[in-house]
C-alpha positions in Angstrom: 226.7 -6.9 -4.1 228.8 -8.1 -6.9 230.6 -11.5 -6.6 233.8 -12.1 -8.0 234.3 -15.2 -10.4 233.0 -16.9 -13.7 230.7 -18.7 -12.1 231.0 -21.4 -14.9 228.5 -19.0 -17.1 231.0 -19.1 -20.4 230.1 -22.6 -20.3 226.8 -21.8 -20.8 226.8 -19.5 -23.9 229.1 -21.4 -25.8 228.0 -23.4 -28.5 224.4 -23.4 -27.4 221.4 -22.7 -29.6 219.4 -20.7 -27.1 219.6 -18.4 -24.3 217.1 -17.3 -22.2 218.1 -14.8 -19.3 215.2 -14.9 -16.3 215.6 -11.7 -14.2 213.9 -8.8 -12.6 213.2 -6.3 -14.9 214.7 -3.0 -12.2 217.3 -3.4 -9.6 216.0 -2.5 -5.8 216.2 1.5 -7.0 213.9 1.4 -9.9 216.6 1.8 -12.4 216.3 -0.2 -15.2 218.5 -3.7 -15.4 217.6 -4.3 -19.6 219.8 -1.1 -20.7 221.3 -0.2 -24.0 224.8 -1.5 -23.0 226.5 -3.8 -20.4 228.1 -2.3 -17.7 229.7 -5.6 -16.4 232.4 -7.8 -18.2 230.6 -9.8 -21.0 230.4 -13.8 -20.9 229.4 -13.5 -24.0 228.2 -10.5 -26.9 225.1 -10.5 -28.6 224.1 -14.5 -27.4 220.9 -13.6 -26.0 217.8 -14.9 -27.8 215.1 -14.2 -24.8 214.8 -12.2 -22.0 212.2 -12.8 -19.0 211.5 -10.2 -16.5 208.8 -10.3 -13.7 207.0 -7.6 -16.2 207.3 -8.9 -19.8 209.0 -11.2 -21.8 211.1 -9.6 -24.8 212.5 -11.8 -27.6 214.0 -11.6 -31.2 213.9 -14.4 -33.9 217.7 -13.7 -34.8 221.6 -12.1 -33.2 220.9 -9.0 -36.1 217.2 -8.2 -34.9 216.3 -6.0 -32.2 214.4 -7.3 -29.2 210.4 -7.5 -29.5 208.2 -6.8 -26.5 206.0 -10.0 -27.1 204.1 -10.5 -24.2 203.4 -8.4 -20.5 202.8 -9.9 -17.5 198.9 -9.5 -15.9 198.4 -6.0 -15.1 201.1 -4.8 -16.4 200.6 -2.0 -19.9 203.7 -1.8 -22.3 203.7 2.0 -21.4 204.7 0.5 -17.8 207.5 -1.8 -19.1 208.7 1.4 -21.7 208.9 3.5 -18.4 211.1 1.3 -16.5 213.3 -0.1 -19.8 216.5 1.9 -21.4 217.1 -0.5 -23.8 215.8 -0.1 -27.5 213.3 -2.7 -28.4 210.1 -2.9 -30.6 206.5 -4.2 -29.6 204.9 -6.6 -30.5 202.1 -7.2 -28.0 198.3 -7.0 -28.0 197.3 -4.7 -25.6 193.7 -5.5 -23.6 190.6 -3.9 -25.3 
């Protein structure tokens, strides 16, 4: 259900040196919500720094990188979080001998 409204959230992204976005990683469908694109209007482009999902935790170390798969939650594979994730990012992760 979408919610009209800022919400206050361009005061968040502006001028800060950090954001981390907490989220689950698919909507109730299965369809991924970390996608190549936004679909919604923008508070602010290209100010993300981290993303945490109830799967994984993606980062990058700088605005021009791509994200980095860096860690996965227990029991989850990185083949699990590829699956259910559009968006292009690299890994970086130790996988479990």
């Amino acid at each position: 259900k979408m919610i009209k409204g800022m919400g206050g959230a361009m005061d968040l992204v502006a001028g800060v040196k950090k954001i981390i976005v907490v989220m689950e990683h698919t909507s109730k469908d299965g369809s991924p919500k970390f996608i190549p694109a936004c679909t919604l209007p923008l508070t602010g482009r290209n100010v993300v720094d981290m993303i945490v999902t109830d799967l994984c935790v993606f980062q990058r170390p700088d605005h021009d990188s791509p994200f980095r798969l860096i860690e996965c939650a227990p029991g989850v594979t990185a083949e699990e979080v590829a699956a259910k994730t559009s968006a292009h990012y690299t890994v970086d992760v130790a996988q479990p001998a």
